[in-house]
N, C-alpha and C positions, 0 to 999 in steps of 0.2 A: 668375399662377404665382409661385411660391418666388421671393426674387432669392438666397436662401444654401441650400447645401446641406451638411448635418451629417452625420458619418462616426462611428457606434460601431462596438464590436464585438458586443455583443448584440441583437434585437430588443425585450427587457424593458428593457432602459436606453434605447431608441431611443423607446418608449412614454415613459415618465419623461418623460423631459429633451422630448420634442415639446411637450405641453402649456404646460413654462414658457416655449417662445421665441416662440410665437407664429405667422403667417400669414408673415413672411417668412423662415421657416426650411422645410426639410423636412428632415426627420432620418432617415435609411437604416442599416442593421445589414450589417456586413460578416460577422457569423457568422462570428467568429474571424481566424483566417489566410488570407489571400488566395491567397497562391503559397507554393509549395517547391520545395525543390531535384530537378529528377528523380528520380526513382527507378531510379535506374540509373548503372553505370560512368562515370566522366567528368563525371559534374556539380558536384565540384569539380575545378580544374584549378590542379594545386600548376607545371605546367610555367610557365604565362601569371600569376604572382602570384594564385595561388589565385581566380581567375574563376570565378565561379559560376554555374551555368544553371538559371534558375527558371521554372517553369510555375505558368497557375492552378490552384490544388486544382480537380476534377471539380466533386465536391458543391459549391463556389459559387462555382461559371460565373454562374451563372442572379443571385446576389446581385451580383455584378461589374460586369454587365451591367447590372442596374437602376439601379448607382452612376454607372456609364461615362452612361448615358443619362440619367440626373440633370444629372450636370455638366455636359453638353452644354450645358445652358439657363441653369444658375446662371452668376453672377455671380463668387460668393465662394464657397470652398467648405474649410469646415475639421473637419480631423483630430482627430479627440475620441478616439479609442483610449485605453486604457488606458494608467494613467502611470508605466509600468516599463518598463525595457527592452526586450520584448519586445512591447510597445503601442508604444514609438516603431518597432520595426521594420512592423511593422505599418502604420503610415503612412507609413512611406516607401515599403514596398511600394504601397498605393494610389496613390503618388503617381508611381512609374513606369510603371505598369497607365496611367494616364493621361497620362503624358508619352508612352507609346510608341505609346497609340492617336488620339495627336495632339490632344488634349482640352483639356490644359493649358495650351497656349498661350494667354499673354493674358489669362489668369486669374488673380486673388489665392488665392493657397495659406497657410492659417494652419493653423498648432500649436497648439490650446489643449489645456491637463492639469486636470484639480479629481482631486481625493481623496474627495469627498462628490459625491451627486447632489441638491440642495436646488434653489431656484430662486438661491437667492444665490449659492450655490457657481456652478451652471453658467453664471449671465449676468454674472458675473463674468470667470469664463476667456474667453468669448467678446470683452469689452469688452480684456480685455490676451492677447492670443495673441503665441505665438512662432514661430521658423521652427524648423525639423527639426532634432536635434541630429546629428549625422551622429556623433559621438563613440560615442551609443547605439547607434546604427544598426551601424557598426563593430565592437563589442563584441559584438554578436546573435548579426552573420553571421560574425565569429568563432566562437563558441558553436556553432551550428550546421555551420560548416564541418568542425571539429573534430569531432562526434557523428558526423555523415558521413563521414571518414576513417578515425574508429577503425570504426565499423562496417561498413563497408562492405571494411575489409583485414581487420579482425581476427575477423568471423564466418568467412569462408570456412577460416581457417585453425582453426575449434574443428570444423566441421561434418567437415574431414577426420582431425581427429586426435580428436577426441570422439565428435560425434554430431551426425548433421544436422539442419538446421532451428534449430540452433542461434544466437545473438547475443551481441557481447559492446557494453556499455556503456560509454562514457567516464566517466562517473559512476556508472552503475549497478553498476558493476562492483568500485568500491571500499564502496562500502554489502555488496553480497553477501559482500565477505572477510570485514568485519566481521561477520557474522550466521555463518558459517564460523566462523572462530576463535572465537568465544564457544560454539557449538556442539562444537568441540575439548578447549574448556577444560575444559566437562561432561562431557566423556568420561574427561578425563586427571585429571577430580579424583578424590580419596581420602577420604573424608570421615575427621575425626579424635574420636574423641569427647573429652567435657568433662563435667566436672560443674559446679554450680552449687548455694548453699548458702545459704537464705533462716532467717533467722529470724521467727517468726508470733507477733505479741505482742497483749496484749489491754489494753483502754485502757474505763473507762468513756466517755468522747468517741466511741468509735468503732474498732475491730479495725484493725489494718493489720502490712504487712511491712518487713522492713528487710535487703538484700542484704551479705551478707560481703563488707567490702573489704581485710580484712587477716589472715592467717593466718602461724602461724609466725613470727611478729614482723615477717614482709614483704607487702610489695601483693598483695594475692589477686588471679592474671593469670587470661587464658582458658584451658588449658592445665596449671594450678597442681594441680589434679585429675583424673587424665586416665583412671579406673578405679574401677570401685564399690569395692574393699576398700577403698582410699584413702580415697574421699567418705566411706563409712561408719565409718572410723578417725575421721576429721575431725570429722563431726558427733557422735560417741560424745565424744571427747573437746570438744567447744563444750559440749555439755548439761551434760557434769561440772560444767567450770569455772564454769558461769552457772547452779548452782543455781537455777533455778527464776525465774528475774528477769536484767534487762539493764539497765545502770544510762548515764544518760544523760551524755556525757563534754561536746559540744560543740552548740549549736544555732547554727545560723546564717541569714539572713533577706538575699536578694537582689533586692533591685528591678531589672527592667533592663526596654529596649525594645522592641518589632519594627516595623520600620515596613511599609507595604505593599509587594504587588508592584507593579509599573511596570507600566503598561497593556501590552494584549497585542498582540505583535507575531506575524507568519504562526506559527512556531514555538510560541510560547509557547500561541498560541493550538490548533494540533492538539495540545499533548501535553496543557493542560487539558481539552479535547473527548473524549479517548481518558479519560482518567482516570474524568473527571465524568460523563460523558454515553456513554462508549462509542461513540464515532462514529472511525470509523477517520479516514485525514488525506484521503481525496477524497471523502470526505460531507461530511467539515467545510467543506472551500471551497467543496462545490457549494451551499452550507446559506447558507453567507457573502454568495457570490454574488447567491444571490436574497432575499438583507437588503439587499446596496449595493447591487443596480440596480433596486428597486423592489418595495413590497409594496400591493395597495389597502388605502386605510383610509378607509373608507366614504364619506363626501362630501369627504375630502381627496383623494380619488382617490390615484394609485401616487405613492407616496414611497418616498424611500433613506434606510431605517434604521440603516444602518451606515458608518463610511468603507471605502475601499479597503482590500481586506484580501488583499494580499500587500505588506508592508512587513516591513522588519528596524527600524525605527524606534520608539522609545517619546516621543516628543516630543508635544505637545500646545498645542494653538493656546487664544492668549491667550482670545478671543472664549470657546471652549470651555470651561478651565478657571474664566472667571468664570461659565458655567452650572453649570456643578459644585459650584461654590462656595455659589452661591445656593439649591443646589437640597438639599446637604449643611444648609447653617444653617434651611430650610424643613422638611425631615421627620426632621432627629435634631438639630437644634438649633446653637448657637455654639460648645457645649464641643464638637462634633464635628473641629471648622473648625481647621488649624496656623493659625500666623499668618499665613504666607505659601502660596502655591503649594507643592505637591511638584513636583519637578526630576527628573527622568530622563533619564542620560547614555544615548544610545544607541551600543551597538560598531559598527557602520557606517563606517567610513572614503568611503562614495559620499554626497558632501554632493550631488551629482546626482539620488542614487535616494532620499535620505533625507527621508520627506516623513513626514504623521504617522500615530499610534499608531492600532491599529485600536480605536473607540470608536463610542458611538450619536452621526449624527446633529445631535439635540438629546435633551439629559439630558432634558430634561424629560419625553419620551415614556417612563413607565415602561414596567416589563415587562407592569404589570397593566391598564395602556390599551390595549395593541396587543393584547396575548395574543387578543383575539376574534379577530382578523381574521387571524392565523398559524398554521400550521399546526404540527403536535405539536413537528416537529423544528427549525424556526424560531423557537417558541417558547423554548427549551430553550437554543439557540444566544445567541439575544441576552440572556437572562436572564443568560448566563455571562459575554457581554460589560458589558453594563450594570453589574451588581455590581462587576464588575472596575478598571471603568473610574471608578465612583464611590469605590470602595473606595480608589483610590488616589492621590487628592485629600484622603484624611480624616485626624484626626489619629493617631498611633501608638498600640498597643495596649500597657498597664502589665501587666507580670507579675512574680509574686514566687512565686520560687523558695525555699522555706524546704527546709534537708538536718538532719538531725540524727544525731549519730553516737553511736554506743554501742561504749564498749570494753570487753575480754574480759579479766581478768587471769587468769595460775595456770594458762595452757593448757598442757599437754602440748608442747613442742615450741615453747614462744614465746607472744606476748599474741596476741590477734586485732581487730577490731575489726567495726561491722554500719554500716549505713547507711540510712537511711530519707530519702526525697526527696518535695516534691510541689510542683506548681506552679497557684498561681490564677491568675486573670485581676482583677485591681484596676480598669484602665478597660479595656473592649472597644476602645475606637476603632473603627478601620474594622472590625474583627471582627465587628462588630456588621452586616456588611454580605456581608463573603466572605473566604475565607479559602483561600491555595493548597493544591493537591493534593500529595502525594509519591507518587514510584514503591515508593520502601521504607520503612518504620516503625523510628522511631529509639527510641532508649531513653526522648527526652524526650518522646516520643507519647505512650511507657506513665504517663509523670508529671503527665500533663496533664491539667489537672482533680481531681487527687488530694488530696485535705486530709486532712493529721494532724494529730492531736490536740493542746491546747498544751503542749508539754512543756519543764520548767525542768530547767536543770544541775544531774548530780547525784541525781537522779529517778530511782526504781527502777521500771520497768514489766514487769508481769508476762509470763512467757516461755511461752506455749502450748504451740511445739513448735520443733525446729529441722529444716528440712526441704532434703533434697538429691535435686536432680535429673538424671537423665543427660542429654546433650544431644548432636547430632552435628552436627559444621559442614555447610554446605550449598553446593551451588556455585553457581558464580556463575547469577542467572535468566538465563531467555533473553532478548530483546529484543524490548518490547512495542514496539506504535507510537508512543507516547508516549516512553520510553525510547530508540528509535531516533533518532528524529527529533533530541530532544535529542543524542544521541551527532555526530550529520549535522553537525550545525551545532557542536559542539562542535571537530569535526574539521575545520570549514571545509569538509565535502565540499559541493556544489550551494548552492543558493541558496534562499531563503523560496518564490519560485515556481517550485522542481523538488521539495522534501520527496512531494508527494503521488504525484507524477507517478515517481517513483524507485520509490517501493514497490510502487507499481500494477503495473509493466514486472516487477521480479521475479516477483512473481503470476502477473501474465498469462504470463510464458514457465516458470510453472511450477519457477523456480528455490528460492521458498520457499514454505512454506505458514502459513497460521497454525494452532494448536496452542494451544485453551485463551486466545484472545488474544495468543497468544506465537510470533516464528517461528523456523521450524525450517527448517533447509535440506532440500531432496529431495538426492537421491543425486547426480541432475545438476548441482543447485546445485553440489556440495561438486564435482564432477570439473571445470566451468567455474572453478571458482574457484582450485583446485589448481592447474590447468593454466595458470593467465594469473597466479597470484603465482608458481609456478618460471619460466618461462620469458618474460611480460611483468611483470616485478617492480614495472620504476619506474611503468607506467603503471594499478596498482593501489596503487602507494604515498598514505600516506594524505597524508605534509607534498607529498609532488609534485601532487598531485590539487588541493591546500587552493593551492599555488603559485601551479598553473596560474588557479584562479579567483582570486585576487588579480590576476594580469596583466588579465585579463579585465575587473578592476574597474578597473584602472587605463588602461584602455581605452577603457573607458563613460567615466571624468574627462579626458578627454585629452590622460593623462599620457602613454601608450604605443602604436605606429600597430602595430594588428594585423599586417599582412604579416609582417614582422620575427617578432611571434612566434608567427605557423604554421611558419614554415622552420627557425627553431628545433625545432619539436613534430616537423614528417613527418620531415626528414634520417633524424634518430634511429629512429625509430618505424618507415620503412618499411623499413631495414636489416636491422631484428631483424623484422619479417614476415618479410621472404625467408630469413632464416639459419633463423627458426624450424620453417619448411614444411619445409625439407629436413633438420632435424636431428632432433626429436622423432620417439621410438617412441607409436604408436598406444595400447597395451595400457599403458602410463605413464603417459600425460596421461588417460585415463578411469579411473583410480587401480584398476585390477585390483589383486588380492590371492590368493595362497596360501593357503588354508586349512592345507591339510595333506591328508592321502592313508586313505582310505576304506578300513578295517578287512579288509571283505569281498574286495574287489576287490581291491585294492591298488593302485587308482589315484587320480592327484591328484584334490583339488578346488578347485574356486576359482570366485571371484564374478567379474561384470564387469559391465560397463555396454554393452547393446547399443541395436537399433534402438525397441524399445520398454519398455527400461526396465531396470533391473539384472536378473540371473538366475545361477542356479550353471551351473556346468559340471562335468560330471565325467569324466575321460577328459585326455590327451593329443594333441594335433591332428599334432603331429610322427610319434606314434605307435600311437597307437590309431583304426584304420580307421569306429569307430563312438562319435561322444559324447553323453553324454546332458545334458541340457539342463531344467533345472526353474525357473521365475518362484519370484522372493520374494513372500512374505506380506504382506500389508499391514501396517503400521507397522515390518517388518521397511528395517535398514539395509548395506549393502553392506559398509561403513565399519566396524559391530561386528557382524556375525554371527557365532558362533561356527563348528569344524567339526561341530560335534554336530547343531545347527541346521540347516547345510545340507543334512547329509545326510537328514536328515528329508523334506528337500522332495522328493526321488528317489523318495520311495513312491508319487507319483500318476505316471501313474494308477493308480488303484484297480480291480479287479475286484469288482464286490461279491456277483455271481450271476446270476442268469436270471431274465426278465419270464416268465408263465403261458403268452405264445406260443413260449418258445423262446431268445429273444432276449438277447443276454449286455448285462448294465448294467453302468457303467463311470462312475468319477468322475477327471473330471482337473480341469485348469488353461488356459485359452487365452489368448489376446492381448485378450477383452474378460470375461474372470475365468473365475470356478471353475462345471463345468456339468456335467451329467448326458448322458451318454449310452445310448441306448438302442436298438439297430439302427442306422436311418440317421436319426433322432431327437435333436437336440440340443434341452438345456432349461439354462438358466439358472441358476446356484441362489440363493435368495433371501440376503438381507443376514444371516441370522439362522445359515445352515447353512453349518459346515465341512467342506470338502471331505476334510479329514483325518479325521473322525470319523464321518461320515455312513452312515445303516445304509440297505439294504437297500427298507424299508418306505416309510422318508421320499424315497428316490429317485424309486421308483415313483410316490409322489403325485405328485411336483413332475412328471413324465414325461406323469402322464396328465391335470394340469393343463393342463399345452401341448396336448396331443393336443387334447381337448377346444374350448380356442382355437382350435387350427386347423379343424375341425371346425364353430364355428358362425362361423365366417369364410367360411365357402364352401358360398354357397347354392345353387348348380347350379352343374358344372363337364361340358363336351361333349369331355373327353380330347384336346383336340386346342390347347390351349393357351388354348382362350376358358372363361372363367368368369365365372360372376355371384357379387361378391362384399358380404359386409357394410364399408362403411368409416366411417372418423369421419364422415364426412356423409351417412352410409346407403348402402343400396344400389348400385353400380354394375357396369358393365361393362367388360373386359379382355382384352388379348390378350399385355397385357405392354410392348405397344410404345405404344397407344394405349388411355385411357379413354372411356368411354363413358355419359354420365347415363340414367337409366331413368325414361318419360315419368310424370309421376302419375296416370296412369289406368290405369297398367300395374301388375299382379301379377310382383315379378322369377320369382318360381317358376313360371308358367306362361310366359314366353317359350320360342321354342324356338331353334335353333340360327340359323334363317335372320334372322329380326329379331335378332339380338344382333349377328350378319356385318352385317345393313345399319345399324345404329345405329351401329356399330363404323367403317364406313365412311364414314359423314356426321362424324363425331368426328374435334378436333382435335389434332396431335402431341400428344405431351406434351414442354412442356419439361424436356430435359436438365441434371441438375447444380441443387443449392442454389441458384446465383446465376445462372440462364441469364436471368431477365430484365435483371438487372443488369450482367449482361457482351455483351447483346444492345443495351442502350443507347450501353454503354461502345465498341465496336465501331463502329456508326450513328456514334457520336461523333469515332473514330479515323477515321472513312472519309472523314468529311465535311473536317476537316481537310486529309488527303492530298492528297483531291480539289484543296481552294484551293492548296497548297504542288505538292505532284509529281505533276501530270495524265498524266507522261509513265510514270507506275508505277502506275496507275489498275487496266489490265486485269492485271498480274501479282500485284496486290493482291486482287484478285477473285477468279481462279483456285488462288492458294492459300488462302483464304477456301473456296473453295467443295471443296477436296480436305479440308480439316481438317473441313469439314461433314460430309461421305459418311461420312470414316473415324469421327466418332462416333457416328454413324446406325448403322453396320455395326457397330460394338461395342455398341450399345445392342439392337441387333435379337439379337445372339449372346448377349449374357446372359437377354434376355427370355427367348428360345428356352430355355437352359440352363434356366431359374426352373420354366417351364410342365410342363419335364422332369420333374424334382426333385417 
């Protein structure tokens, strides 16, 4: 048997790393996070010094158990968890899972960390291990106690005064104002026009343009032209003055440098991934992931092609850079090579967390060795790293900006002057290798690569045409993933490993969407967001948010003892919960609005946010004994609907006529969209058809399309609730409460009533609910529990177990009923 047992968090890094230790190791995969904090009231307790009550996750029980039962027999058993914060809590967690199931005792408990998975990297850490930082450990369950208090006070207080089902974020929640306010800003802008005024000169060398930078004897601004008669005054008088030619006044010639980027760190690395490759920020780590904990490469079997890839760190290990080096003067030569090493200061203040840059491995493994053996998006990912990573070891790139300027005399109103710019590349350097992405394109983008002609001082070159263009400013973009990210971290909001997990949480609770790669707040976004910067200000402020994680870091260095600053955070915090539940009006914090009052009627209207989504209202509730009620449009906003707009919505439903039997059709809007009706016949309408436009003919398809469906859905029905019907896996039988499979030797059309009753009889329930198996385990699981803890609550545990059974039996039996009706 093993005499040492090794502790990851993945089973792909557990594969890895077994191979290089050998017969007296066994390596086990904790599958992430071991425990959390209940999921319920009370699991932090700010009364007792913020004491915290943790349980093991459900899902790995069963992993816990194989560790627990490991260590039983090991000797030695060390914590290899990931080497961040959030990996050291991770094994202290393991390591109380087994101090309190009495394991520990008597046993050597080691710390080891690597950055890489190599065999050197790993049999390395193991030969120098250390003990728990508890400093990290502190800092975590800071972290986490925190996320736990705000949400667990500050949801309940959105679900009553917003909307329920609602959460609000310790972090997430300053990321969403920012996505808000930018979305604001779009709204509140004005666009301003401009003109703009090229001269188009002709050159035997080769055509090119030259921009007006002076008119009227002063600096030609943005702004300087702000109307066509203008431009067109302008340009009329430029052609006068420059007969025909623009004579050349100044040339000038700039050499200067760029050196590279600094290898990439978590950041740097999603917002080039977003740029380059279109990979949002949780593909990209998940992509990362399975680079640093192991890829097969055929008789090398699984190696880690990448280092650890959540750092803020751009540092690089000497070993490494002299690969770089070697690997730089081998396929682009010496001139490639500085003298010395490039140096990159990393912003990190955690010399704790600050470990190194994300980079291959070993350089030597190019992109174009592994590519067989990776898959499309693995590919892609490390070819970004790779380049990056060698690129910024090389030497700098030589460029030379040559401008030349042409003046205007005898102009109407002042001299003017033009400009012509372009810029080469003289040595590539690393260029020659990768070169960073931009969110936006600069002026010096358009210049790049551009060559004019040689022109000497004094030099008349012929004047084509002089050409002015209108132009309107634009507002500000919205915020891609890439752009966010960057903003996140600019602001100090979360940390390298929350970036993904941040945006994800908005998504998933449906507070933004993305748009074109770009996100946009939903209606709910902007009313959570409203609501928690008027009335929780500070704890969406962006320097308080950026504060708090600075304390936090100073936490992890053990500079500052967390207790101290929780009781700082709740005092304040659960103050303003309480004041806020009783002060805030409802119809406020979900940002209702006034439209204005409906011609016809002459009653108000106005939008608001209800239980499934914003909608108008029209009508008075103080006053008018009936109101009417119409869903928005889709892409429609609560925030800018006009009144013209809503009132439109009030026309559905529609009447549009009568089906051949009689029957009135009818087009509305419901709680799962826009749908046809026909009798007692509802039909869906397709992604294609407007409910507002929709004639007559086109209803009736869509109407007798469903008929139809339902129709060859039901292969024999005996009127009394049992039917034989077709399903996704053929044929079966029902009563509604139970199925029933139909033997293969049997014809369903010739069964008759009584064998459908007896097959129907021998058939087993059907389980209740999406997750009835999974909450039938969960259950078995709570029971068995009980049992060992409170034998003395055994039978009352039972007895209401068995009352909540009946009662969903009894509701499932009355809907069945209801269905067979229908």
């Amino acid at each position: 048997m093993a005499k040492n047992l090794l502790i990851v968090e993945s089973p792909a890094k557990a594969k890895t790393i077994n191979k290089y230790l050998g017969k007296d190791f066994q390596v086990l995969a904790s599958y992430g996070h071991v425990r959390d904090l209940r999921p319920k009231e009370g699991a932090v307790d700010p009364e007792h010094d913020f004491a915290m009550k943790y349980e093991v996750i459900e899902r790995n029980e069963k992993h816990v158990d194989a560790i627990a039962k490991a260590a039983k027999i090991a000797d030695d058993i060390y914590l290899a968890t990931d080497l961040d914060r959030e990996g050291e809590a991770i094994s202290w967690h393991i390591s109380e899972i087994l101090k309190e199931r009495g394991i520990s005792k008597g046993k050597q408990m080691h710390r080891v960390v690597f950055s890489e998975i190599t065999p050197k990297a790993i049999k390395a850490a193991v030969a120098t291990p250390r003990a728990l930082s508890h400093d990290l450990v502190d800092a975590q369950q800071a972290r986490r106690a925190l996320d736990y208090l705000v949400g667990f006070n500050l949801s309940p207080v959105l679900w009553r005064k917003v909307q329920r089902g609602l959460s609000a974020g310790r972090v997430q929640s300053p990321a969403l104002r920012m996505i808000v306010e930018r979305e604001e800003e779009i709204e509140a802008f004005v666009a301003r026009e401009y003109w703009t005024v090229e001269a188009q000169l002709k050159h035997t060398e080769g055509d090119f343009s030259a921009r007006l930078t002076k008119l009227n004897g002063k600096k030609f601004e943005q702004f300087h032209l702000t109307n066509e008669a203008d431009a067109m005054a302008a340009r009329a008088a430029l052609k006068e003055a420059a007969r025909g030619h623009l004579t050349v006044s100044e040339v000038g010639s700039k050499e200067r440098k760029r050196r590279p980027a600094p290898p990439f760190t978590t950041s740097t690395l999603q917002q080039e991934a977003a740029r380059k490759l279109g990979f949002g920020t949780s593909r990209t780590m998940k992509v990362a992931q399975g680079l640093y904990e192991g890829v097969g490469l055929g008789s090398e079997g699984n190696v880690g092609l990448i280092t650890y890839m959540r750092t803020d760190s751009t540092a690089l290990s000497g070993e490494a850079v002299g690969e770089l080096r070697e690997l730089i003067a081998r396929d682009y030569g010496n001139k490639a090579l500085p003298d010395g090493p490039q140096v990159y200061r990393t912003k990190s203040k955690n010399a704790q967390e600050a470990h190194e840059a994300i980079r291959p491995t070993s350089a030597m493994r190019t992109p174009r060795e592994v590519a067989p053996f990776l898959n499309d998006e693995q590919r892609k990912l490390y070819e970004l790293i790779w380049k990056r990573t060698v690129a910024c070891q090389m030497i700098h790139a030589t460029m030379n900006t040559v401008s030349v300027d042409f003046d205007v005399k005898h102009v109407k109103g002042g001299d003017a002057a033009f400009r012509a710019t372009g810029t080469t590349v003289v040595d590539p350097g690393f260029l020659a290798v990768y070169e960073e992405g931009r969110d936006q394109k600069t002026a010096e983008d358009d210049d790049q690569g551009r060559r004019l002609p040689r022109l000497a001082k004094s030099e008349d070159v012929p004047l084509q045409d002089i050409v002015a263009d209108q132009h309107f400013t634009e507002p500000p973009p919205r915020y891609s993933e890439a752009s966010l990210v960057k903003a996140l971290e600019e602001y100090g909001i979360g940390r390298p490993s929350t970036y993904a997990s941040i945006i994800q949480v908005l998504q998933s609770r449906e507070y933004v969407l993305l748009d074109s790669r770009r996100f946009r707040p939903t209606d709910v976004g902007r009313a959570v967001s409203k609501f928690l910067t008027q009335h929780f200000t500070q704890y969406v402020d962006y320097d308080f948010t950026a504060k708090l994680e600075d304390e936090l870091d100073a936490v992890s260095r053990g500079e500052e003892a967390w207790v101290p600053l929780m009781r700082r955070f709740w005092q304040p915090f659960k103050q303003q919960v309480e004041e806020k539940t009783e002060s805030v009006d409802r119809s406020e914090a979900t940002g209702a609005r006034e439209l204005g009052t409906d011609a016809k009627s002459g009653k108000p209207v106005s939008v608001r946010l209800g239980r499934y989504g914003p909608y108008a209202q029209m009508g008075n509730k103080d006053v008018d004994e009936k109101l009417q009620f119409a869903s928005l449009r889709p892409g429609q906003s609560m925030h800018t609907i006009t009144l013209e707009e809503a009132i439109e919505l009030f026309k559905l439903p529609r009447k549009l006529g009568q089906a051949e039997n009689g029957e009135e059709v009818s087009v509305g809007v419901g709680r799962f969209g826009p749908f046809v009706k026909q009798g007692s016949t509802y039909a869906s309408l397709k992604a294609e058809d407007d409910p507002y436009t929709i004639e007559l003919p086109r209803a009736l398809q869509i109407v007798q399309e469903k008929l139809e469906l339902i129709a060859s859905r039901i292969i024999k029905d005996f009127s009394n609730g049992v039917q034989i019907l077709n399903g996704r896996f053929g044929p079966y039988i029902t009563d509604g409460e139970k199925n029933a499979r139909i033997p293969k030797d049997q014809e369903p059309k010739e069964l008759s009533e009584a064998q459908c009753l007896e097959l129907l009889a021998a058939a087993p329930v059907k389980k209740k609910g999406r997750f009835g198996k999974k909450a039938a385990a969960k259950s078995a699981s709570a029971k068995k529990a009980a049992a060992k803890k409170e034998p003395a609550k055994k039978a009352a545990t039972k007895k209401a177990a068995t009352k909540k059974t009946a009662t969903k039996k009894t509701a499932a039996k009355k809907a069945a009923t209801k269905k067979a009706k229908a």
